[in-house]
C-alpha positions as semicolon CSV with decimal commas, in nm:
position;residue;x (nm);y (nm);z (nm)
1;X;5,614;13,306;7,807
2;X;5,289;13,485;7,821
3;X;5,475;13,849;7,890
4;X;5,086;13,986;7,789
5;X;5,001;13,814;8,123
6;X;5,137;13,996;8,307
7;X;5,111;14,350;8,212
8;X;4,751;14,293;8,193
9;X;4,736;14,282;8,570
10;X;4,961;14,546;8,639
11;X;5,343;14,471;8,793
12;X;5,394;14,436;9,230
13;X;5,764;14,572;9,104
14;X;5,877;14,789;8,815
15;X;6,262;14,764;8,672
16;X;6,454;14,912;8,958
17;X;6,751;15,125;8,799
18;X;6,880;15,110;9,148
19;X;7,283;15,031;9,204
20;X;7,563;15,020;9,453
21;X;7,908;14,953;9,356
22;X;8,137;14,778;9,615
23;X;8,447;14,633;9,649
24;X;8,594;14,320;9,532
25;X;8,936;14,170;9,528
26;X;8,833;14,144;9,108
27;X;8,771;14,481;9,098
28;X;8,465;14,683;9,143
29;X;8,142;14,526;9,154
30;X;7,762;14,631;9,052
31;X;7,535;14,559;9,267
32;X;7,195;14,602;9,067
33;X;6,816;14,559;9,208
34;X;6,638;14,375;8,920
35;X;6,330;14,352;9,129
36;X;6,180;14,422;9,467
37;X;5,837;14,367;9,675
38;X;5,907;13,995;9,715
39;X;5,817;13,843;10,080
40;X;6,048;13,626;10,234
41;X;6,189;13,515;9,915
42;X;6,367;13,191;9,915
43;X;6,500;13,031;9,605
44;X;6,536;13,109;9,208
45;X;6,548;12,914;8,939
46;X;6,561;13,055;8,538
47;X;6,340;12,963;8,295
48;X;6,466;12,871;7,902
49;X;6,294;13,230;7,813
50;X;6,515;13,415;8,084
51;X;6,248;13,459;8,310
52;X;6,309;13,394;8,658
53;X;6,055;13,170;8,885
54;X;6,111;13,267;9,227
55;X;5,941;13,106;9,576
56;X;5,789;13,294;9,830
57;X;5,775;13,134;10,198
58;X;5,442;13,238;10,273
59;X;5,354;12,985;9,979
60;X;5,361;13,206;9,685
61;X;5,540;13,157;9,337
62;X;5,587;13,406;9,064
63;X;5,744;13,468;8,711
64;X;6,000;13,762;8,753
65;X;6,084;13,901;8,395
66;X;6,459;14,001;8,339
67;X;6,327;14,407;8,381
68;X;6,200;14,319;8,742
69;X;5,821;14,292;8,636
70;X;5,651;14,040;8,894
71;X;5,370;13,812;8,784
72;X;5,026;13,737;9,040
73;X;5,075;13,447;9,219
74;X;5,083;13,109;9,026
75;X;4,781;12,948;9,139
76;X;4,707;12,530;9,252
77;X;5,051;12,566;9,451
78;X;5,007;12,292;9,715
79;X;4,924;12,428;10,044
80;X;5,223;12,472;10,306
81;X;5,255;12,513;10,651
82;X;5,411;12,857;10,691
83;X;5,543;12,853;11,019
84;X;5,889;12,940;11,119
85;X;6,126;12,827;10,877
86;X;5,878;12,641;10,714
87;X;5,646;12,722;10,374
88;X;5,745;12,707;9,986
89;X;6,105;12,651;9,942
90;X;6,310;12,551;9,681
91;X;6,223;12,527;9,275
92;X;6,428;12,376;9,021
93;X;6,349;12,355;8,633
94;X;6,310;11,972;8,492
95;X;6,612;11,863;8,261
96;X;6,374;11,873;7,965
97;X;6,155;12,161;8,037
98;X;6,160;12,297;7,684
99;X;5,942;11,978;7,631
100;X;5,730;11,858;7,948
101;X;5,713;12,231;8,115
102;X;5,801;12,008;8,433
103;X;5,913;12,193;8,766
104;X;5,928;12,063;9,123
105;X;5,896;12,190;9,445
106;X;5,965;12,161;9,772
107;X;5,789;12,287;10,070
108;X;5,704;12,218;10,446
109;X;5,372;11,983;10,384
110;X;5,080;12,044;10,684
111;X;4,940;11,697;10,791
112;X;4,732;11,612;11,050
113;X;5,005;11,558;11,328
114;X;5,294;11,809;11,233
115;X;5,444;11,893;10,865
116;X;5,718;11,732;10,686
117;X;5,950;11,822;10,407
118;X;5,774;11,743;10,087
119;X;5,823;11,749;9,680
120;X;5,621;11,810;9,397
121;X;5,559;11,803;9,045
122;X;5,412;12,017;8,838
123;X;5,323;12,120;8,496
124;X;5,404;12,470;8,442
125;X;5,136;12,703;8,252
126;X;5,272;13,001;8,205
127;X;4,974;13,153;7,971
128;X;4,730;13,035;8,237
129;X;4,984;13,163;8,583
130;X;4,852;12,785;8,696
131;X;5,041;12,433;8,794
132;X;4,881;12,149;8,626
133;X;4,885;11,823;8,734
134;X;5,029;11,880;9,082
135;X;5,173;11,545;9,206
136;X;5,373;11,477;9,538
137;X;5,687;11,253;9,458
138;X;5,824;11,253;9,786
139;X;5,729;11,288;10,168
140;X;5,914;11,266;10,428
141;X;5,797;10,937;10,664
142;X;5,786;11,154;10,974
143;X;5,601;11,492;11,053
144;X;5,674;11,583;11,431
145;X;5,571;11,889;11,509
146;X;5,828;12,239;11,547
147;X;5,935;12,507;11,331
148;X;6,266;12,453;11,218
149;X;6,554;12,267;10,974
150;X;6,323;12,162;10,670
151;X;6,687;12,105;10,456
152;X;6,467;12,147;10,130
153;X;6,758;12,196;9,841
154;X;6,649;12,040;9,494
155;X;6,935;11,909;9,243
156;X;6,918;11,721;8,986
157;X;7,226;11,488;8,857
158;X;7,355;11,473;8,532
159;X;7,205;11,122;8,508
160;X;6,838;11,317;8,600
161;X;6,784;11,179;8,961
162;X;6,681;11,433;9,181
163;X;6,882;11,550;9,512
164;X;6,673;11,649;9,835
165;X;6,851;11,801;10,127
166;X;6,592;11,737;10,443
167;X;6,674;11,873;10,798
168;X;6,677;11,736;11,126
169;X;6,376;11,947;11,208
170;X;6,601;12,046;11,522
171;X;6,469;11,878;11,825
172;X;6,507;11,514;11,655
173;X;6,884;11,560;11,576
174;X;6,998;11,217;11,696
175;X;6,771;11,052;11,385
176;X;7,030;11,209;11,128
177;X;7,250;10,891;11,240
178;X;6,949;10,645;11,172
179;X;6,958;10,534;10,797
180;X;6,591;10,380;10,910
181;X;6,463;10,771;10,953
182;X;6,454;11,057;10,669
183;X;6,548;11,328;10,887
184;X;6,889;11,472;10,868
185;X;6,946;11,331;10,552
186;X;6,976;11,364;10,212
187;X;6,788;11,128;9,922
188;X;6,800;11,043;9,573
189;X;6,491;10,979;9,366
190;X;6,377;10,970;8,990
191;X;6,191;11,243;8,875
192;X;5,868;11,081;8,938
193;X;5,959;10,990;9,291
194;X;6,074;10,548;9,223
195;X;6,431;10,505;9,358
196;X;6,683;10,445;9,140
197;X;6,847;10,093;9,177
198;X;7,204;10,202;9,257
199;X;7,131;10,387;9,553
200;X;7,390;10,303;9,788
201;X;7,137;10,140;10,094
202;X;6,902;9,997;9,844
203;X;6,874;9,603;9,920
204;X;7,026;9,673;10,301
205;X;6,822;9,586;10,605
206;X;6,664;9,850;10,812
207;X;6,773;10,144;10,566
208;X;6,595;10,344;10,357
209;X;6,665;10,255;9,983
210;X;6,626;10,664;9,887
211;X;6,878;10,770;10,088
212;X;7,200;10,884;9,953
213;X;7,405;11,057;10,257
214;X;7,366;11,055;10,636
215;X;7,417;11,263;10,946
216;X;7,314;11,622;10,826
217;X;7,140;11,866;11,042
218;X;7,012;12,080;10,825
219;X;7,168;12,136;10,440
220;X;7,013;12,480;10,285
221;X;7,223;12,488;10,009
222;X;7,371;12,230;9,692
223;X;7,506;12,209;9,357
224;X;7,666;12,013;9,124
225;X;8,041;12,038;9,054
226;X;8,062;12,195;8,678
227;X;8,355;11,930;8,619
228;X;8,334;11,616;8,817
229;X;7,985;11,616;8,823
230;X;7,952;11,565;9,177
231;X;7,707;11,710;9,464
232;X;7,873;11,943;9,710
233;X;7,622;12,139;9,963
234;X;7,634;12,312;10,274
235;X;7,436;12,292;10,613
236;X;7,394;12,483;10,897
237;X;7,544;12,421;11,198
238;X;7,425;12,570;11,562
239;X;7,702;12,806;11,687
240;X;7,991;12,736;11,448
241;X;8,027;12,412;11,267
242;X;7,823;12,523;10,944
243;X;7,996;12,285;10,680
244;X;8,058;12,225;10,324
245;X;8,095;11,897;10,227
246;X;8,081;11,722;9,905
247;X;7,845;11,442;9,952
248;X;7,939;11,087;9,881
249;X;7,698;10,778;9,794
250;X;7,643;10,598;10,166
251;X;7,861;10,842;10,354
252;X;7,799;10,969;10,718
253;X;7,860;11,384;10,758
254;X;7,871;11,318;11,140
255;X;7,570;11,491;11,286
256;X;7,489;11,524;11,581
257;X;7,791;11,278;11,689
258;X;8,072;11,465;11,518
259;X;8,072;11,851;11,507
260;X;8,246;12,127;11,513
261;X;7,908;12,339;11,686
262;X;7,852;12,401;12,027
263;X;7,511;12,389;12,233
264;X;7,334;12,692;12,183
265;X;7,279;12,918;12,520
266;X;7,567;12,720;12,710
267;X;7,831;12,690;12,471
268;X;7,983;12,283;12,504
269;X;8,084;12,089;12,269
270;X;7,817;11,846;12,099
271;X;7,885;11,519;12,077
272;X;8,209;11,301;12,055
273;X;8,423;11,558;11,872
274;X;8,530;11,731;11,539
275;X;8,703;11,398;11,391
276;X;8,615;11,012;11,291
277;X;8,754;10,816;11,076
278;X;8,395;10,685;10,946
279;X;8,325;10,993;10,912
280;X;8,347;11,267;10,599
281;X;8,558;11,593;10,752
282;X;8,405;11,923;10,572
283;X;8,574;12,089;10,263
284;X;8,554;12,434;10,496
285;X;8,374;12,511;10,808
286;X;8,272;12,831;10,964
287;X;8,305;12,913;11,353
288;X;8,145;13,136;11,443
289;X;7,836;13,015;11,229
290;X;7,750;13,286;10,924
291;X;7,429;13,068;10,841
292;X;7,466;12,986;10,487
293;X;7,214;12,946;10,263
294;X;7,214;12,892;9,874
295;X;7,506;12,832;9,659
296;X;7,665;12,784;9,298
297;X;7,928;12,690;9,124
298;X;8,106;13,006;8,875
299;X;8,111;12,927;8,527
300;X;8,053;13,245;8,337
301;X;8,274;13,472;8,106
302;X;8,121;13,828;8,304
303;X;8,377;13,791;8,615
304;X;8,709;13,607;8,414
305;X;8,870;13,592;8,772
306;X;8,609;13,411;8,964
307;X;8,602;13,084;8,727
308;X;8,557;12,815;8,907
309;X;8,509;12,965;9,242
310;X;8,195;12,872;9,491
311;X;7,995;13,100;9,623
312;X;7,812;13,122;9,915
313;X;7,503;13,288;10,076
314;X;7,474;13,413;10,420
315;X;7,196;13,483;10,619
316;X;7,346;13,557;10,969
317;X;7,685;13,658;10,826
318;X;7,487;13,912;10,567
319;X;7,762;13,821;10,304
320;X;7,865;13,667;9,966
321;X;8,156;13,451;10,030
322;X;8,378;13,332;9,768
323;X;8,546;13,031;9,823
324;X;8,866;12,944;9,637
325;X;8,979;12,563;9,554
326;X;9,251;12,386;9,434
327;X;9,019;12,077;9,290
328;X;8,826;11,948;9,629
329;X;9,029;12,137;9,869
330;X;8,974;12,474;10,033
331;X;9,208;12,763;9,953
332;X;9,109;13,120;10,061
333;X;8,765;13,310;10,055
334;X;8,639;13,622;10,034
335;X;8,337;13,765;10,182
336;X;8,140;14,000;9,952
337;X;7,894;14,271;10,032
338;X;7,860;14,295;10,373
339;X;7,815;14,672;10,292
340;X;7,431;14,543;10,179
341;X;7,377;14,429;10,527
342;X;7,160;14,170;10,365
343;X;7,037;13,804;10,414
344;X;7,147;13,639;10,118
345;X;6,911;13,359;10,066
346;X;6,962;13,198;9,780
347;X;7,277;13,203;9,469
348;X;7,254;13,168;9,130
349;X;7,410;13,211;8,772
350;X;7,209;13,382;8,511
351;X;7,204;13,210;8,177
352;X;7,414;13,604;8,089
353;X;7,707;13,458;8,276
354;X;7,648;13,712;8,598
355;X;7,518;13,585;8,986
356;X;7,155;13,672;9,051
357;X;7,087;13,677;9,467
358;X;6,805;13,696;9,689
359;X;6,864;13,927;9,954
360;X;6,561;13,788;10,157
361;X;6,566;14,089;10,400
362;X;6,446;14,343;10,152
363;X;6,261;14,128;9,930
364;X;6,475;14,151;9,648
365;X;6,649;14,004;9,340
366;X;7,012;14,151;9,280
367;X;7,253;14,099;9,002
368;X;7,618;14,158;9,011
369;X;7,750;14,314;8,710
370;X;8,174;14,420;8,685
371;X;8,229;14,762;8,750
């Protein structure tokens, strides 16, 4: 990385020496602001040097050194329509970066009628702050019009398919149960967008051949299982009913037919209930809802106690939660820092073995550090 670059053009955030300790049931816990001044911040992803790319909503993506130093904007990021919940979203770093400099994207795409969730690929010049050879891999078939549930997770397999979470986009919720629609799914691609053959509705009638899962409303969070391997993610529910599931080739999560939310304003139940046999039940749900968003696996040596935990973000709940499991089952949480009172956005672990956050409120990166 080009660290020249960017203290050429000055830094939007300096090293913040800033810290709060709070409580944990491990013990106490730093809570340390690596960087500030970010706007709307939504995901994170580390780079092989340690530095951090981070995504902006408005449309903007940066390199964030490991001392907080933020880069000027990347430039020939494709144009998003930044409109409620939509803009840039996620970022993920290619399997074989270290070689191709490959990243991809994802980001409410502006067309002519609405916007859709989209993903692209990019080379990533970090000397020049530019994205070469900018290609979409993936677009959603429809683009209605609104504001909300863009899904927009990227995850790539250990086989190096790629994972994208796409909403319900809210007012088109009864489409998550039509495997002939993208919306309220979640797909599987290649890396340069072809669909790999043992996609589980490839070959079947009226289906979608990308399409990996059905009946989601709208998943803002995913990761891969450190052991088996396998993709577990979250989604937002409306009030109550936010879910984590782990997500099975062909399988239907039940939205909008089976729930555990209720309408918003009046309060009834949605659909036919909380319980199908066709369909998956959640690993843990939330009622009241605590909006989750972002997630990740524990794996690191810095916080001995919380190996093999998941952790969640919350945006409404304004918490960390730390989920406990005896293999694929739910045992306790915990919910961490709701001293902050911040929107955690998006969860991840540093290649130091510690849990970097966006707290989206305050336009910040935080890492937790043992106290």
């Amino acid at each position: 990385m080009a660290l020249a670059l960017i203290a050429s053009v000055g830094c939007l955030s300096a090293a913040a020496s800033a810290q709060t300790v709070v409580r944990s049931e491990a013990g106490p816990v730093r809570v340390t602001e690596v960087a500030r001044g970010l706007d709307t911040p939504w995901s994170l992803a580390f780079l092989p040097d340690g530095n951090m790319l981070v995504t902006e909503r408005p449309g903007r993506l940066r390199v964030v050194t490991p001392d907080g130093k933020l880069s000027p904007p990347i430039q020939n990021v494709p144009r998003v329509h930044a409109t409620g919940q939509g803009g840039l979203l996620d970022v993920v770093v290619g399997p074989d970066f270290a070689r191709d400099r490959l990243i991809w994207l994802s980001f409410a795409q502006p067309t002519q009628k609405g916007a859709r969730t989209a993903v692209a690929r990019a080379r990533l010049d970090q000397a020049g702050a530019s994205l070469q050879n900018v290609e979409i891999v993936f677009a959603q078939r429809e683009d209605p019009d609104g504001r909300n549930h863009w899904g927009s997770r990227l995850v790539f397999d250990r086989e190096g398919r790629l994972f994208v979470t796409l909403g319900d986009r809210q007012s088109y919720r009864d489409s998550a149960q039509d495997v002939g629609s993208h919306l309220g799914k979640i797909v599987r691609i290649a890396p340069d967008g072809s669909i790999p053959n043992d996609n589980p509705f490839v070959g079947k009638g009226g289906a979608l051949p990308e399409i990996w899962s059905y009946g989601h409303r709208n998943v803002q969070g995913a990761a891969l299982h450190p052991v088996s391997g396998k993709l577990w993610a979250h989604e937002h529910g409306p009030q109550g009913g936010d879910e984590v599931n782990i997500v099975r080739a062909g399988a239907n999560y039940g939205w909008p037919v089976i729930t555990y939310g209720k309408e918003y304003v009046t309060g009834f139940s949605i659909g036919e209930g909380t319980q199908r046999a066709d369909v998956v039940a959640p690993v843990r749900y939330w009622i009241p809802s605590i909006a989750p968003s972002g997630m990740s696996f524990y794996t690191g040596d810095a916080f001995p106690k919380w190996k093999g935990n998941l952790f969640v973000g919350a945006l409404r709940g304004q918490t960390l939660v730390r989920i406990e499991l005896d293999g694929e089952k739910f045992v306790r949480e915990e919910r961490l820092l709701t001293e902050l009172g911040s929107r955690i956005r998006d969860v991840r672990q540093g290649p130091d073995g510690k849990l970097y956050l966006l707290d989206e409120s305050a336009g910040r990166i935080l890492r937790l550090d043992p106290g």
